[in-house]
C-alpha positions, -999 to +999 in steps of 0.1 A: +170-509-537+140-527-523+111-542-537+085-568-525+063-594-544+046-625-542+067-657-553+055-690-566+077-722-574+065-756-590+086-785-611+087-771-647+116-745-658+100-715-676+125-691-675+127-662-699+157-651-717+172-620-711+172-620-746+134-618-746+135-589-726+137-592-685+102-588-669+092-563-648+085-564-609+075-539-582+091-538-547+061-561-533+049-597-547+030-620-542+036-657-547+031-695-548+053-722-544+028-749-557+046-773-545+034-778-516+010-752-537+018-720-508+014-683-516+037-663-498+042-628-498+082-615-507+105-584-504+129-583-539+161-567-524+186-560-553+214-552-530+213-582-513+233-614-532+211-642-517+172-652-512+161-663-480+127-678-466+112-677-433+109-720-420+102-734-389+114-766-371+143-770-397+155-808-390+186-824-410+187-860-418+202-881-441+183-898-472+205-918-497+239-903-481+227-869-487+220-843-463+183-833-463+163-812-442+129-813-432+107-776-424+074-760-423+064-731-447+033-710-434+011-696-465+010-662-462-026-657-465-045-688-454-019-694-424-016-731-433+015-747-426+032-775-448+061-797-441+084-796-468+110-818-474+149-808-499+181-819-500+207-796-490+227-783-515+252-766-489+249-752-452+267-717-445+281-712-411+263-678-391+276-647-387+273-647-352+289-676-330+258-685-313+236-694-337+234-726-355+243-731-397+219-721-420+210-746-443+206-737-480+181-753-507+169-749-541+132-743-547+113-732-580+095-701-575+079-678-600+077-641-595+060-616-617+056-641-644+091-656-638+096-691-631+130-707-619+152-723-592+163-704-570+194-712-535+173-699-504+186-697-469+162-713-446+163-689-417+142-670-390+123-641-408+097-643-377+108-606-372+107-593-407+078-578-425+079-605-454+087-643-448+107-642-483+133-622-494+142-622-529+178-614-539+198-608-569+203-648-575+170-652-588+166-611-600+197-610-620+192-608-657+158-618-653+139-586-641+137-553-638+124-544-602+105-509-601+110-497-564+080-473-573+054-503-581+040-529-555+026-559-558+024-558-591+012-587-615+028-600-651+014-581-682 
């Protein structure tokens, strides 16, 4: 099941329980990640496990002993580019021996009225329709994605 949406992440947790009842999400979103304050525009795929976003010129280096890396996010509808800077929290080896690890990192994004951290995959989505893919790590127990509905806003 597919679904796309805008996504936005910022520094404050404002998650609803799934107690208070999940929210509801159409196959397309759109986004912002205010910080650096980007909309971009996101597929919510519940049969995939993982969210992954589209970032350029991923670098690695070290900051207090820590693996960080450094990459650029382009906003989907003003085409600005930011640098963004996140610690790893772990790097996953590719599928195919030729390419190089993927590095994973935790962002706050809010879709449909959702707000929480989320693991994304830094990656290559240069050939995909949306730079952000939304999977059942940040879906689970926290909406209910209506593969009729698109870009749908909170109520």
């Amino acid at each position: 099941m597919h679904a796309a949406t805008t996504a936005a992440a910022s520094g404050t947790r404002e998650t609803p329980s799934a107690a208070d009842g999940a929210g509801r999400a159409g196959r397309d979103r759109a986004g912002t990640r205010r910080s650096p304050g980007l909309q971009l525009t996101a597929r919510l795929d519940t049969g995939t496990a993982g969210s992954s976003l589209h970032a350029l010129d991923v670098r690695a280096f070290e900051r207090d002993g820590k693996t960080w890396v450094k990459f650029q996010l382009v906003d989907t509808g003003t085409g600005k580019s930011v640098e963004v800077s996140r610690p790893v929290v772990r790097s996953v080896a590719p599928k195919d021996a030729a390419g190089s690890k993927r590095y994973i990192v935790s962002l706050k994004v809010t879709v449909a009225g959702i707000a929480q951290f989320t693991e994304f995959a830094l990656t290559d989505r240069s050939s995909s329709a949306y730079p952000v893919l939304i999977g059942r790590n940040f879906l689970r127990d926290q909406a209910v994605v209506d593969v009729g509905r698109r870009f749908t806003r909170p109520e």
